[in-house]
C-alpha positions as CSV (number, residue, x, y, z in Angstrom):
1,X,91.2,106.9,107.9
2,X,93.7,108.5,105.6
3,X,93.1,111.7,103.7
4,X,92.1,111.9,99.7
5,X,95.6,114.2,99.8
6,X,97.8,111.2,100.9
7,X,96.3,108.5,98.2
8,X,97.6,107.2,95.2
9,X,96.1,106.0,92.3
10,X,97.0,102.8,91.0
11,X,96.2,100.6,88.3
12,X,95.1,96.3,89.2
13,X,93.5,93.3,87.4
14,X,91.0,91.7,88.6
15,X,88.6,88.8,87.4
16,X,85.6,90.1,85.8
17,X,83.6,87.5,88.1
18,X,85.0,88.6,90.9
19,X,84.6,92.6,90.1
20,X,80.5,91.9,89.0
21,X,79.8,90.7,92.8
22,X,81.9,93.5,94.1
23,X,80.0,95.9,92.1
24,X,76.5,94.5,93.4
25,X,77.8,95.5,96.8
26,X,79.2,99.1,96.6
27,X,79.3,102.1,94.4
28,X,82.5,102.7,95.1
29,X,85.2,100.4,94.5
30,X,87.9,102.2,95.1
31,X,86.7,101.6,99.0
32,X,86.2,98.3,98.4
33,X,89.9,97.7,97.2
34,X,91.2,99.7,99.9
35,X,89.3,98.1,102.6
36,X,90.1,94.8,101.2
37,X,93.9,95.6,101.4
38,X,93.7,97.1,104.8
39,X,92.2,93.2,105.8
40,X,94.8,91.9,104.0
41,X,97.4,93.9,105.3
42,X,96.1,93.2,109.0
43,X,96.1,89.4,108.2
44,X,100.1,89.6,107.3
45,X,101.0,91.2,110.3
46,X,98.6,88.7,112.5
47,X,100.3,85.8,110.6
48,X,104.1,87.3,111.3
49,X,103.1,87.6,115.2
50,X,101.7,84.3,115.2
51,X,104.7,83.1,113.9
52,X,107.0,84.5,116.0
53,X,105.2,83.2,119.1
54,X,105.2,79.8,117.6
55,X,108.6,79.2,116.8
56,X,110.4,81.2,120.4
57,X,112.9,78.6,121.7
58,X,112.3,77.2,124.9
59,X,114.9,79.5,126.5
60,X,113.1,82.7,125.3
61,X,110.1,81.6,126.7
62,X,111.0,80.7,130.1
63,X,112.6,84.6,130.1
64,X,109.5,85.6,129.4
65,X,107.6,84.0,132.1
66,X,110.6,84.5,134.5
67,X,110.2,88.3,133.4
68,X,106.2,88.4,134.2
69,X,106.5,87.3,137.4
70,X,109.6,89.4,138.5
71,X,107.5,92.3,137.3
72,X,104.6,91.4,138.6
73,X,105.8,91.2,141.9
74,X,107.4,94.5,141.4
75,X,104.7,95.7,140.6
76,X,102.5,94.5,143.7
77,X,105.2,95.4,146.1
78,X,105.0,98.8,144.9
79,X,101.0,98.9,144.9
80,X,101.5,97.9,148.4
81,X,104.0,100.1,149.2
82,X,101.7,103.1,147.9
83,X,98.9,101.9,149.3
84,X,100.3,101.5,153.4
85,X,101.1,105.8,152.8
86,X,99.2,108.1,155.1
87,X,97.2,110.1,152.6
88,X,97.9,114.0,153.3
């Protein structure tokens, strides 16, 4: 988490309602907001990834997959390759 030396206060609105059941839940709500925009802020980067995968062209993908397995076989060859050395 971040330190009280690095927050700012700020001012929202919020609907009574909303801030009763909040308040039945926690003392502070000051944590409650913060945590609640961490969530959010976690939920806009999940939906820009998700997007991103979802609209690739068919071009970028087959890189992709042409990439994974280049690498991958690299990457066994080399395993192999370290593996078959005399150990000193």
């Amino acid at each position: 988490m971040t330190n009280n030396s690095s927050k700012q206060r700020i001012s929202i609105t919020v609907d009574s309602q909303l801030l009763e059941e909040i308040d039945r839940l926690t003392k502070n709500r000051s944590a409650a907001v913060e945590a609640g925009l961490r969530l959010w802020h976690k939920q806009q980067i999940e939906e820009q990834l998700r997007n991103f995968y979802q609209n690739r062209s068919q071009k970028d993908i087959e890189f992709e997959q042409e990439w994974a397995r280049s690498t991958q076989e690299q990457a066994i060859a080399a395993w192999d390759e370290f593996s078959q050395k005399p150990s000193d």
